[in-house]
C-alpha positions as a LaTeX table, in Angstrom:
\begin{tabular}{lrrr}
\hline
Residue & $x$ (\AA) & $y$ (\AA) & $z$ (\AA) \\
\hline
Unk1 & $-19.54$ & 6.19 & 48.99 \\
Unk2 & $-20.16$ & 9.35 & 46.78 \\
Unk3 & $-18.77$ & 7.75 & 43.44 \\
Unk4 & $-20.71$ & 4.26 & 43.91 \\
Unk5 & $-22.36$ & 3.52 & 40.47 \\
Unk6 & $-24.04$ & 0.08 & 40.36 \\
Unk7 & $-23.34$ & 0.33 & 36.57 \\
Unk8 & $-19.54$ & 0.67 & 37.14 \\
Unk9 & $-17.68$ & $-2.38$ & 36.56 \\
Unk10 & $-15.42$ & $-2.60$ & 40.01 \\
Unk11 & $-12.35$ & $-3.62$ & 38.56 \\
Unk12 & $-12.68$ & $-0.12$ & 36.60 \\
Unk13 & $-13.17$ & 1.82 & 39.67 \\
Unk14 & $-9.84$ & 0.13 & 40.90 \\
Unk15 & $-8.10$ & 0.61 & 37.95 \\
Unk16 & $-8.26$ & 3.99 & 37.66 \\
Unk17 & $-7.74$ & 4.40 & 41.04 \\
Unk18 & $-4.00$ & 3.15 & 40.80 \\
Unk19 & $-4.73$ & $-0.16$ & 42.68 \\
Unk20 & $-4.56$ & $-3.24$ & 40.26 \\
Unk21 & $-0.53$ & $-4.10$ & 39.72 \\
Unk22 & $-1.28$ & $-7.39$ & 37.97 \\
Unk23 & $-3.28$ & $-9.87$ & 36.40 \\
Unk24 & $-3.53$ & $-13.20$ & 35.54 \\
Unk25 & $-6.68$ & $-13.33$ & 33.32 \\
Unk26 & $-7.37$ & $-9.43$ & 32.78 \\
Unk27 & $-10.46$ & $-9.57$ & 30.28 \\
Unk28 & $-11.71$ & $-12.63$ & 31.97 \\
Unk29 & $-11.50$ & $-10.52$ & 35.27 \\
Unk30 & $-13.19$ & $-8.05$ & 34.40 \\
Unk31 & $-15.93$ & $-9.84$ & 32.40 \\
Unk32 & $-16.39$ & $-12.14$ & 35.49 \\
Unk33 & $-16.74$ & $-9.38$ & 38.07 \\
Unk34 & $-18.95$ & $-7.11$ & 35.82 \\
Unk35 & $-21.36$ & $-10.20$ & 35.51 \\
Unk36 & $-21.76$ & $-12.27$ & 38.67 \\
Unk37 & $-21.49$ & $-11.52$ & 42.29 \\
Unk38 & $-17.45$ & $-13.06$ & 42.97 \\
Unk39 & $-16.37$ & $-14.38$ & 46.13 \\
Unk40 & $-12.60$ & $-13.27$ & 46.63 \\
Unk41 & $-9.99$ & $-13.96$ & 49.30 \\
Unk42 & $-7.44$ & $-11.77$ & 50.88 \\
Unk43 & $-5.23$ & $-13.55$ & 53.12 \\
Unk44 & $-3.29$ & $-11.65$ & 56.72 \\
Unk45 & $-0.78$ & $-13.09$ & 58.36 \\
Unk46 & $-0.92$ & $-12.45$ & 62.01 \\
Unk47 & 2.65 & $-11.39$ & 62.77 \\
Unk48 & 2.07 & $-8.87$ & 64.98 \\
Unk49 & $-1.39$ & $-7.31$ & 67.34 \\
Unk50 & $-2.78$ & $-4.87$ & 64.91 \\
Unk51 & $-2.84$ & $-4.54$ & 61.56 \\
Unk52 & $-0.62$ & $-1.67$ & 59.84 \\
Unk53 & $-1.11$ & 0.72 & 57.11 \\
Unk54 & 0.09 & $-1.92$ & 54.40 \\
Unk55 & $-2.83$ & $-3.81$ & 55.27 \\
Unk56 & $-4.88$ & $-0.97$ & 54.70 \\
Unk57 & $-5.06$ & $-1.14$ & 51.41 \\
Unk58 & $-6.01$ & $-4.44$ & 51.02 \\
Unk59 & $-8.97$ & $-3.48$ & 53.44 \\
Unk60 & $-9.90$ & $-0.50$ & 51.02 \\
Unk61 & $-9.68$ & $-2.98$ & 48.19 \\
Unk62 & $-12.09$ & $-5.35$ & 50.16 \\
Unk63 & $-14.56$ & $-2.71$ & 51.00 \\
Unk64 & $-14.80$ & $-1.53$ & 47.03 \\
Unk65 & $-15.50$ & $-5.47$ & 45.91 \\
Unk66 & $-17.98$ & $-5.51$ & 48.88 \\
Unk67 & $-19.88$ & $-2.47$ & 48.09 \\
Unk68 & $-20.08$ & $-3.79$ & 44.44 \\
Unk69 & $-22.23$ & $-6.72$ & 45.50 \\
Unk70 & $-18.94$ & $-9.14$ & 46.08 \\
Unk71 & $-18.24$ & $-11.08$ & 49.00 \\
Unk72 & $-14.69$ & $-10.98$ & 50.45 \\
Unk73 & $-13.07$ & $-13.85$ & 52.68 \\
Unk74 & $-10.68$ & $-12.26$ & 54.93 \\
Unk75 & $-8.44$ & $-15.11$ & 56.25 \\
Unk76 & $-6.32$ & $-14.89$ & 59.30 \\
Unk77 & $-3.18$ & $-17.31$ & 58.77 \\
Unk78 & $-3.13$ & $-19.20$ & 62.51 \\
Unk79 & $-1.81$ & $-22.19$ & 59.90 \\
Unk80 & 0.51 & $-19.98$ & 57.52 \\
Unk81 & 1.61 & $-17.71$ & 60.81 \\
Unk82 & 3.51 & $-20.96$ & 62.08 \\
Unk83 & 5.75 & $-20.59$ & 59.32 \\
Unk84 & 6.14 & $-17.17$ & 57.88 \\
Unk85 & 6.14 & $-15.66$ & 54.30 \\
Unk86 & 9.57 & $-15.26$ & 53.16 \\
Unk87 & 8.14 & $-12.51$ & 50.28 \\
Unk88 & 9.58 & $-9.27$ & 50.67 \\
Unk89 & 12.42 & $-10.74$ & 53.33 \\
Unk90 & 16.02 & $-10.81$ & 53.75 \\
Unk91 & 16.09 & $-12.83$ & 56.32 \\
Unk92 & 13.56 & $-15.27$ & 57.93 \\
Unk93 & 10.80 & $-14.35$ & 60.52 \\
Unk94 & 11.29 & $-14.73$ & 64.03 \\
Unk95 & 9.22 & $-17.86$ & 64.63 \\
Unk96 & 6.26 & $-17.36$ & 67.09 \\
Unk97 & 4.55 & $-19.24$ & 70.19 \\
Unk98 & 1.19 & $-20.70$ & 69.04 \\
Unk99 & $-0.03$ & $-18.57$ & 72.32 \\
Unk100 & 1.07 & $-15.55$ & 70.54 \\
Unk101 & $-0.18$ & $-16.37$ & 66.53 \\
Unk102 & $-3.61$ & $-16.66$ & 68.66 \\
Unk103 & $-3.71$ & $-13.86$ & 70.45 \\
Unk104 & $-2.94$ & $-11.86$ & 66.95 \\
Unk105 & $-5.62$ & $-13.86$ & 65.32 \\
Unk106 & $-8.33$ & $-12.83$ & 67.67 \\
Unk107 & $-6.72$ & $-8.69$ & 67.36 \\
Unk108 & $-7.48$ & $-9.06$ & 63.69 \\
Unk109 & $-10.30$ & $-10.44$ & 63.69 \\
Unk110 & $-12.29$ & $-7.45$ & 65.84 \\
Unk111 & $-10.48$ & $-4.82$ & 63.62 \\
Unk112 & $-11.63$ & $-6.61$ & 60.65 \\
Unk113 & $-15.74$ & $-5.86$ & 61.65 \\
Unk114 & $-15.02$ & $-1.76$ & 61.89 \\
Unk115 & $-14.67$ & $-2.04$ & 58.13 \\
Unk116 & $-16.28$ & $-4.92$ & 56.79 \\
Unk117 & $-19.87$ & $-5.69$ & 56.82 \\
Unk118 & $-20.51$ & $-9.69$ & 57.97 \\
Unk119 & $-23.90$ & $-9.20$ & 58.69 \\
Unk120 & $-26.34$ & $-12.02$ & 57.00 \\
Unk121 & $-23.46$ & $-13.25$ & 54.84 \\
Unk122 & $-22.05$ & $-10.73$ & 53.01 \\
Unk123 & $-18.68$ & $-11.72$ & 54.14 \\
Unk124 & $-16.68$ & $-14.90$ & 56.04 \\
Unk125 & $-13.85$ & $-14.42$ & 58.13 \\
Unk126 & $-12.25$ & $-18.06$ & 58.56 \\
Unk127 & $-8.53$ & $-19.17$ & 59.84 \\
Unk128 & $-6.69$ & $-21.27$ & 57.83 \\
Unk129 & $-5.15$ & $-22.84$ & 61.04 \\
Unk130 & $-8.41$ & $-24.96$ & 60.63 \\
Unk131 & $-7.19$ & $-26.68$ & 57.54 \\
Unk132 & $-3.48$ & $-26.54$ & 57.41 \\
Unk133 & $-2.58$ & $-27.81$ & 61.55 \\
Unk134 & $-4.43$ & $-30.69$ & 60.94 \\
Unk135 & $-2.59$ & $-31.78$ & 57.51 \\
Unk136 & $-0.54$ & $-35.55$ & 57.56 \\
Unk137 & 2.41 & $-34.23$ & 55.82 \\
Unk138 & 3.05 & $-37.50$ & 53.87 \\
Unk139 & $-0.43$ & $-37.13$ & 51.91 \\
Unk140 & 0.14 & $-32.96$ & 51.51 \\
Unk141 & 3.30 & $-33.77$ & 49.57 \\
Unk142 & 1.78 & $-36.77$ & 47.61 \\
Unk143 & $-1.40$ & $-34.70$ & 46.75 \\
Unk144 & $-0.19$ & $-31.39$ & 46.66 \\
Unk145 & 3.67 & $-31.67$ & 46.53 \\
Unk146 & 3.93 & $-33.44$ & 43.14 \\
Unk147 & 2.29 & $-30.11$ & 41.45 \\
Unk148 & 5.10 & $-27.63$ & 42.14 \\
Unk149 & 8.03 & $-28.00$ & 40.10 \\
Unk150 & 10.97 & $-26.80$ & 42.23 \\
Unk151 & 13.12 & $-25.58$ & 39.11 \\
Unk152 & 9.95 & $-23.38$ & 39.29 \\
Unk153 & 9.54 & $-22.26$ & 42.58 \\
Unk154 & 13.31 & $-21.06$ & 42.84 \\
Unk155 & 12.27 & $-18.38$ & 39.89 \\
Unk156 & 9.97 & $-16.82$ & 41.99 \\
Unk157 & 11.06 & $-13.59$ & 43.23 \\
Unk158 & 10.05 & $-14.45$ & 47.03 \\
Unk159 & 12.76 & $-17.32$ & 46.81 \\
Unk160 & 15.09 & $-15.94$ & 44.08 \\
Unk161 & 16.22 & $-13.09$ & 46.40 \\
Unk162 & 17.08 & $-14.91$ & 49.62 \\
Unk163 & 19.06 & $-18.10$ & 47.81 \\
Unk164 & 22.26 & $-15.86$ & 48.73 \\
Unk165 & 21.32 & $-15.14$ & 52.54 \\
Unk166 & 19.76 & $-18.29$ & 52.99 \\
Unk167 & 16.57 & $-19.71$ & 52.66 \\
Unk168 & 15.19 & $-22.03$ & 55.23 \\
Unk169 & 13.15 & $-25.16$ & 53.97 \\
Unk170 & 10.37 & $-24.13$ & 56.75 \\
Unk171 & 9.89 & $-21.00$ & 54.56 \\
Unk172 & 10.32 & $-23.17$ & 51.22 \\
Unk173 & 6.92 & $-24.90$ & 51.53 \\
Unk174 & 4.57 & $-21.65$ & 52.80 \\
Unk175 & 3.63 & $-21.36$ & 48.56 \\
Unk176 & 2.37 & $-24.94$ & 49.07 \\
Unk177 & 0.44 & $-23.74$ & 52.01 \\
Unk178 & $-1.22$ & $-20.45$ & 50.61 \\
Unk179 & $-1.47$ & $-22.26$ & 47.28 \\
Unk180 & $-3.55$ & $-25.03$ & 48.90 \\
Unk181 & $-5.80$ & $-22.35$ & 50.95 \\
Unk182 & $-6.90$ & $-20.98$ & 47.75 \\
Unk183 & $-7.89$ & $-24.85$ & 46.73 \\
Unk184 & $-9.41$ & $-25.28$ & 50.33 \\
Unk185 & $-11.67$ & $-21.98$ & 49.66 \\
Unk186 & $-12.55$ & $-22.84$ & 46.42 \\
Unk187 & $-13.96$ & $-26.17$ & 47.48 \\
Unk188 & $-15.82$ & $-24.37$ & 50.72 \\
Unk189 & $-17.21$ & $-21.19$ & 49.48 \\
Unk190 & $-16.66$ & $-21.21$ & 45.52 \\
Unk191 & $-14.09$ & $-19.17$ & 45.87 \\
Unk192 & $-12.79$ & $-17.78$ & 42.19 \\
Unk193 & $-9.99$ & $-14.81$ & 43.33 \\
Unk194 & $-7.56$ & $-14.52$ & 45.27 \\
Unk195 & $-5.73$ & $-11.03$ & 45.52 \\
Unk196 & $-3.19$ & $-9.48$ & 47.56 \\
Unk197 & 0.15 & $-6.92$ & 47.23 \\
Unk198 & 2.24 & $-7.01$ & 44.51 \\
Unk199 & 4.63 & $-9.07$ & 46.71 \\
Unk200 & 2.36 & $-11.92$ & 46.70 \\
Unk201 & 1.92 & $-12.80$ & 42.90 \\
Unk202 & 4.08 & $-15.86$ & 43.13 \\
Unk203 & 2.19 & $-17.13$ & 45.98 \\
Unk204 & $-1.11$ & $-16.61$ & 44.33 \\
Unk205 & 0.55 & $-17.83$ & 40.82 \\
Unk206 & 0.81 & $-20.86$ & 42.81 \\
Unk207 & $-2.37$ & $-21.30$ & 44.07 \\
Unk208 & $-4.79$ & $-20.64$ & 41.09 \\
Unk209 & $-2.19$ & $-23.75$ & 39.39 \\
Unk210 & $-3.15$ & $-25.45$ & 41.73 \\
Unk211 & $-7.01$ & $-25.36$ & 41.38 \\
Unk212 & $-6.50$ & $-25.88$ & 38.12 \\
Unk213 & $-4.43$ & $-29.19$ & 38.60 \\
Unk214 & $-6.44$ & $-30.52$ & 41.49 \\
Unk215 & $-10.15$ & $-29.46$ & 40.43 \\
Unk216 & $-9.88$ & $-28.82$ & 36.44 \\
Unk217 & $-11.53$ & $-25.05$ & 37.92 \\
Unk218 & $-10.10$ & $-22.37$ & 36.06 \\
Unk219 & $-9.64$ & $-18.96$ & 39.11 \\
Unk220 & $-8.34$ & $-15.72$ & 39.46 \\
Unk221 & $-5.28$ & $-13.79$ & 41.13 \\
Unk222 & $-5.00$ & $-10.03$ & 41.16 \\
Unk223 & $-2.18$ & $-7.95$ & 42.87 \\
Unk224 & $-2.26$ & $-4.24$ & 43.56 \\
Unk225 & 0.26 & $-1.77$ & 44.11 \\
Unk226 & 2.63 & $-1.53$ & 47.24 \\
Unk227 & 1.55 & 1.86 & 48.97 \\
Unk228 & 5.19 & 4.06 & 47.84 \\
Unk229 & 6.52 & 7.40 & 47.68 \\
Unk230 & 7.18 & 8.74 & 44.71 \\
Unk231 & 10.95 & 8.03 & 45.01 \\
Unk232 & 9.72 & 4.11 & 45.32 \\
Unk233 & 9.99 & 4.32 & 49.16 \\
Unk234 & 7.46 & 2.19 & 51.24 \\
Unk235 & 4.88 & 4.29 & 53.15 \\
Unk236 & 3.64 & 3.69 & 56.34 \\
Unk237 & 6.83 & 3.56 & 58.42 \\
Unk238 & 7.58 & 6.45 & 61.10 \\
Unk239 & 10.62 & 6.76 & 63.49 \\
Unk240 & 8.65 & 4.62 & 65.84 \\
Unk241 & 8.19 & 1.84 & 63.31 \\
Unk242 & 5.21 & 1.09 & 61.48 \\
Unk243 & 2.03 & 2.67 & 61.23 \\
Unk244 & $-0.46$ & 0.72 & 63.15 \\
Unk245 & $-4.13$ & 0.85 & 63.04 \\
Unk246 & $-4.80$ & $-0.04$ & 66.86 \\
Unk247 & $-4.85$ & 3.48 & 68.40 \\
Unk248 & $-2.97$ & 1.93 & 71.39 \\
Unk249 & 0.06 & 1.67 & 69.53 \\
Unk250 & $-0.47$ & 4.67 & 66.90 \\
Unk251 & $-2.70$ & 7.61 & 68.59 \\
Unk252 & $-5.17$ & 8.99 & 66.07 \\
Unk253 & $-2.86$ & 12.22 & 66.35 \\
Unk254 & $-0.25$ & 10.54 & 65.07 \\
Unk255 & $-1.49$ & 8.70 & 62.58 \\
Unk256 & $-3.59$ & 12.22 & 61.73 \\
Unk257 & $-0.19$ & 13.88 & 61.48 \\
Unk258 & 1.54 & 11.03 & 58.99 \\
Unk259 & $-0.98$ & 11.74 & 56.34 \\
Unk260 & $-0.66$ & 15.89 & 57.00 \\
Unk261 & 3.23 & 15.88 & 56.64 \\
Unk262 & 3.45 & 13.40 & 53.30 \\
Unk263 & 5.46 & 14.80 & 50.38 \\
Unk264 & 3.70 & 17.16 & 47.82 \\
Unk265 & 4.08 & 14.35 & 45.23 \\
Unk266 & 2.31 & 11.69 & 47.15 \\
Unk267 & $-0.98$ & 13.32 & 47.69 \\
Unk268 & $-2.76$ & 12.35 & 44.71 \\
Unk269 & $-1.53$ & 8.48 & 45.05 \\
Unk270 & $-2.50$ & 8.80 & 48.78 \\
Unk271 & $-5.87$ & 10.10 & 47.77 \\
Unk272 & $-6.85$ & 7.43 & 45.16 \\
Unk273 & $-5.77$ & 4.99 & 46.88 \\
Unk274 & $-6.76$ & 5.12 & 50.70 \\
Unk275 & $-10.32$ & 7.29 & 50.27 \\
Unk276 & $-13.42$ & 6.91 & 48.91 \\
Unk277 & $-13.24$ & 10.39 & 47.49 \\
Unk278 & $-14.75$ & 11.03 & 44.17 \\
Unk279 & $-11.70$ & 10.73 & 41.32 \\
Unk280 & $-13.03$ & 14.38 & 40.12 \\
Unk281 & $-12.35$ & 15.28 & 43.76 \\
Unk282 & $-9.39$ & 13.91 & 43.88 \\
Unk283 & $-7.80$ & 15.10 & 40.99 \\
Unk284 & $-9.09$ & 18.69 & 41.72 \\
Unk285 & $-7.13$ & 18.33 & 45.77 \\
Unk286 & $-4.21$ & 16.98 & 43.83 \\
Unk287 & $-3.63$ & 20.15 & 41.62 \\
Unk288 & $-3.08$ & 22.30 & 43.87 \\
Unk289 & 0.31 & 23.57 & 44.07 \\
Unk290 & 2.45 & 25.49 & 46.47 \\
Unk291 & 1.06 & 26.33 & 50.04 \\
Unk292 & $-2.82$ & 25.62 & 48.49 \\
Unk293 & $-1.14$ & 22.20 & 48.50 \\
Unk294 & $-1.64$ & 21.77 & 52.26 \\
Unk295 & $-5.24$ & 21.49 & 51.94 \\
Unk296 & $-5.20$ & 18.60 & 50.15 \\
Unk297 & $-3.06$ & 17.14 & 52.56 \\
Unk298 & $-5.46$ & 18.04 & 55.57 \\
Unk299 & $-8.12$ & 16.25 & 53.64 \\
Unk300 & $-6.24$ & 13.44 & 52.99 \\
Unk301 & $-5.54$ & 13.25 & 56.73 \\
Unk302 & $-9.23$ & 13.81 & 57.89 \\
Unk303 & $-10.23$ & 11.67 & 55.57 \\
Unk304 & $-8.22$ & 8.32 & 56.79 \\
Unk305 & $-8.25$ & 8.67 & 60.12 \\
Unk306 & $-12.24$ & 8.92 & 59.77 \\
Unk307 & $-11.95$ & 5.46 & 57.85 \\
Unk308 & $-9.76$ & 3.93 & 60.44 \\
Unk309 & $-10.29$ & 5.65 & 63.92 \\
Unk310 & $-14.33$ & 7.65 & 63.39 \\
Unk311 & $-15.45$ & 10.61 & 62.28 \\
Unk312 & $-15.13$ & 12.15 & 66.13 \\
Unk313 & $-11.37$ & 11.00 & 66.40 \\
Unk314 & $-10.90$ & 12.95 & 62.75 \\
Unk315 & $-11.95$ & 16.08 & 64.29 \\
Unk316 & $-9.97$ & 15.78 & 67.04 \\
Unk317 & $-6.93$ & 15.28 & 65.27 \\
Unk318 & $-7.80$ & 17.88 & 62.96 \\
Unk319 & $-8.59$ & 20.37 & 66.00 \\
Unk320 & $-5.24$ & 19.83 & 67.78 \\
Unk321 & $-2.95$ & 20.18 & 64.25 \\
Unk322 & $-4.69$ & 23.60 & 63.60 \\
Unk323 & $-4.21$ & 24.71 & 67.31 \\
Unk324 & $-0.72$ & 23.92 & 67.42 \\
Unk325 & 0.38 & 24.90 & 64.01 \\
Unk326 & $-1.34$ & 28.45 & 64.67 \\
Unk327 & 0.63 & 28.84 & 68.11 \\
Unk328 & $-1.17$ & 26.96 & 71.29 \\
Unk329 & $-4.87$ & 25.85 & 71.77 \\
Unk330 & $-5.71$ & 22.27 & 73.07 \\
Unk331 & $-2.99$ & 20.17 & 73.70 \\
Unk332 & $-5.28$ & 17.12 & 75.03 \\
Unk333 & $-4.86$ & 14.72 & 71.39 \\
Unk334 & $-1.23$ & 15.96 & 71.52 \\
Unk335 & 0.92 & 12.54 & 72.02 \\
Unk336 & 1.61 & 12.85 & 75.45 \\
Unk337 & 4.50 & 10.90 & 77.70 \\
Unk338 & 4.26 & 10.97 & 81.69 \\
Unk339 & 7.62 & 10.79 & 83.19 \\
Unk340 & 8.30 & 11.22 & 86.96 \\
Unk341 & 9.36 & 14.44 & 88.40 \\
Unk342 & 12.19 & 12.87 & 90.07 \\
Unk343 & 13.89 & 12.25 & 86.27 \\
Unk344 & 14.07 & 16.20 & 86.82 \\
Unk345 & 15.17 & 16.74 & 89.82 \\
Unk346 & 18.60 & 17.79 & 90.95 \\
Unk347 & 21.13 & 18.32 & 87.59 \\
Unk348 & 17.73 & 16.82 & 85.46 \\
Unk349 & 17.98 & 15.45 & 82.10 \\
Unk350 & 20.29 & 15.67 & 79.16 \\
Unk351 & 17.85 & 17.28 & 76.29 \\
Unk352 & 19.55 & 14.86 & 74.15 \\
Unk353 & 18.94 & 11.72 & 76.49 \\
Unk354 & 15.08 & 13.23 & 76.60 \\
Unk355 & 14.32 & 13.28 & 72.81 \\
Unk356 & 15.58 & 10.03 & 71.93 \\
Unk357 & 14.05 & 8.54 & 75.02 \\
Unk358 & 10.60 & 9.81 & 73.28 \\
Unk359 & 11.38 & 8.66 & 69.91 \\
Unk360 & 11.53 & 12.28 & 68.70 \\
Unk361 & 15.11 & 11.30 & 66.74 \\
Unk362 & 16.14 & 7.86 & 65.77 \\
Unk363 & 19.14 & 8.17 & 67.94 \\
Unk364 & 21.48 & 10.71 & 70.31 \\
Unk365 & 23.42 & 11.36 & 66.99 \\
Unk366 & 20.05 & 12.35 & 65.64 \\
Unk367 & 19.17 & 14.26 & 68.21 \\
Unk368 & 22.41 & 16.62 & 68.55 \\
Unk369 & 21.93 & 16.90 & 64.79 \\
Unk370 & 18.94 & 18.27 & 65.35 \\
Unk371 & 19.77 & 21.01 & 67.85 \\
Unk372 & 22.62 & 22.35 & 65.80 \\
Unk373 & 20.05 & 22.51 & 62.89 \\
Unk374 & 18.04 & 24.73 & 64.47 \\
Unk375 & 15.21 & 22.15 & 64.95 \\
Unk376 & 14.02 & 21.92 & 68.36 \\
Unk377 & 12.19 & 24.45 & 70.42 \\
Unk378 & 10.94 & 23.44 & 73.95 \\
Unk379 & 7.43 & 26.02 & 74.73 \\
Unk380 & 9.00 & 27.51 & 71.25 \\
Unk381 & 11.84 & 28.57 & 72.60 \\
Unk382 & 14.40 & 27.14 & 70.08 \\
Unk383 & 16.87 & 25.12 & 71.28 \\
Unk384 & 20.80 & 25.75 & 71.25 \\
Unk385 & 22.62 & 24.26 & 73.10 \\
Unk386 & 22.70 & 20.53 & 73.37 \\
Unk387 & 24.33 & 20.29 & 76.40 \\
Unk388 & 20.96 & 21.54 & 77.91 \\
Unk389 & 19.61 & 19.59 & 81.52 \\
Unk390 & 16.02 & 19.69 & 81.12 \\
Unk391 & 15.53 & 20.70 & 85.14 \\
Unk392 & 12.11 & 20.52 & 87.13 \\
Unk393 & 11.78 & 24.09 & 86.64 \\
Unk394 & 11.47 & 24.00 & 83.23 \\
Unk395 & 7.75 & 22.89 & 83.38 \\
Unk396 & 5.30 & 25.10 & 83.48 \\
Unk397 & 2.52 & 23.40 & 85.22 \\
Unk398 & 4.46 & 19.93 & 85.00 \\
Unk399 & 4.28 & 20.34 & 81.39 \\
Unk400 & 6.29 & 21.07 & 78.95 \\
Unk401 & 5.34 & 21.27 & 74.90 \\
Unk402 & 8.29 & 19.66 & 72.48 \\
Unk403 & 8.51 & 20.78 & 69.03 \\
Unk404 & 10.77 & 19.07 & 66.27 \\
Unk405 & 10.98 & 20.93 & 63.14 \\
Unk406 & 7.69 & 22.54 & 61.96 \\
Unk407 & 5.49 & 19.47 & 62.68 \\
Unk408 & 6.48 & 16.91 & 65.49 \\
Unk409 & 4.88 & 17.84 & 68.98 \\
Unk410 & 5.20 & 15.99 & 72.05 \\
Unk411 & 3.67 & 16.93 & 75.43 \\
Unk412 & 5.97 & 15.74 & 78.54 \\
Unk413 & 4.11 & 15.89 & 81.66 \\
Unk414 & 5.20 & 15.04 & 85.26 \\
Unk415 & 3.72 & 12.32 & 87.64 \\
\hline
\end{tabular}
């Protein structure tokens, strides 16, 4: 990391990065971390098989405190999981097989050791599963129950926002759980911080009262910012959904071309936030204006799909978005769908019926929107009519290349 300083105080390096939202203690914080080697927690819910974007950042956040000398405690939630976090909801979490919450456990847990480093204890990865499915529920709300005052709790913006819509006693007591995993670390591993998104500072509120009630220990929470736009938009979601870090559900192409096709205004945030670029660097990329804009933004691409899918998958991803842009080259990290030729044969396909079928457009409205824009070309021939049948004899090769607006590609190729 080009900017590493042991000198630098890390909670200086993420502050003027853009990453700490808030405090609790924020000279104490900084004293503590400048001075001793900190173990910290971030916890991850498993609610789905790969991690997305969103988590990203905490993972970024993790690998700065580790490369500092700190030693991070990524916990999986197999215990928390069973309930759901009702922070950031408007309505409560499709509940989840135990089969499932361990099958997402054991996903995180191997994308966890591409970025952090648990060789001879420099970092623990623990479930809180371990703790929490094995709790007697009458002694959890004698011990831990009589410190949360629910006149309190309902303040909290995780719980303030869904008292209209309904909020489910299940989803009432998850602050009680994270709370108590941050007492349950502390008494394991010394544990003194606990961060996570800004969405979270209730939660970790919670839990460094609660070491304080139970123990007399005085600890540490620390949010950072949600990853936005600069209209206050969450990043990280594409027509498809979210933005997932398992290449089997986002290619390296497309994750590549998110970070190519963000807004002018985001670059710098983008930058500071999800690289390891030098600041200087960053603020040079980020000043660029106009078309000299773009190569920031092909940095910024290169840059975090070499964090998240290799330095070889980068260049790949780079290679393809140059070929295309500049009018053909290899189409082989293009995302690609295989359809049968029979779906062609005879009167064929409705263009229409095509594009939405490859989540091109978000729907057959979308999509006939699109073609009276002016926005899609099939082998860059634009597109006109949207009564089109995409026939057999269309592909050239069995292939044909899809282009929406100046950016989205797909390949369709028969089988």
């Amino acid at each position: 990391m080009a900017e590493l300083q042991q000198e630098r105080n890390v909670y200086d390096v993420l502050m003027e990065r853009g990453l700490i939202k808030q405090t609790t203690h924020e000279q104490e914080i900084r004293e503590l971390l400048g001075k001793e080697k900190v173990t910290f927690y971030i916890g991850f819910d498993p609610t789905a098989d790969s991690l997305h974007v969103g988590h990203f950042m905490q993972i970024i956040v993790m690998m700065y405190m580790q490369k500092y000398g700190h030693k991070p405690i990524v916990l999986i939630g197999g215990g928390t999981g069973m309930v759901g976090d009702p922070s950031g909801r408007s309505d409560m979490r499709t509940m989840m097989t135990k089969e499932v919450i361990i099958n997402n456990c054991n996903k995180f847990k191997e994308t966890f050791s591409k970025f952090i480093d648990f060789s001879d204890g420099k970092a623990i990865i623990d479930n809180n599963a371990d703790w929490l499915l094995e709790l007697n529920y009458v002694d959890f709300i004698r011990t831990i129950g009589r410190h949360f005052s629910v006149n309190r709790m309902l303040t909290a913006e995780c719980f303030k926002q869904r008292l209209e819509t309904g909020l489910s006693f299940l989803e009432f007591n998850y602050m009680l759980m994270q709370s108590y995993d941050f007492l349950e670390l502390h008494r394991r591993y010394n544990c003194k911080m606990q961060f996570g998104g800004d969405d979270q500072w209730s939660n970790i509120l919670g839990g460094v009262d609660l070491v304080r009630r139970e123990m007399g220990d005085q600890v540490y929470g620390m949010t950072f910012a949600l990853l936005t736009t600069s209209e206050g938009k969450k990043m990280g979601k594409t027509q498809k959904g979210a933005l997932w870090l398992d290449p089997n559900k986002t290619t390296p192409y497309e994750f590549y071309q998110y970070w190519r096709n963000v807004e002018d205004a985001d670059v710098k945030t983008c930058l500071s936030m999800l690289t390891f670029l030098p600041m200087d660097e960053v603020n040079e990329l980020a000043s660029l204006k106009d078309a000299e804009i773009n190569k920031a933004k092909e940095v910024l691409a290169y840059e975090v799909t070499k964090l998240v899918h290799s330095e070889e998958e980068a260049a790949k991803a780079q290679e393809a978005a140059r070929a295309l842009f500049s009018g053909g080259g290899n189409l082989q990290d293009v995302p690609k769908t295989q359809m049968p030729a029979s779906a062609f044969e005879g009167e064929g396909m409705g263009i229409v019926s095509l594009i939405a079928d490859l989540k091109l457009v978000s729907s057959k409205g979308d999509g006939f929107r699109t073609i009276e824009q002016g926005g899609l070309s099939i082998d860059d021939v634009k597109v006109t009519d949207t009564k089109l049948m995409v026939t057999k004899d269309l592909f050239k090769d069995g292939k044909i290349l899809i282009k929406k607006g100046k950016k989205t590609f797909h390949l369709v190729e028969l089988i």
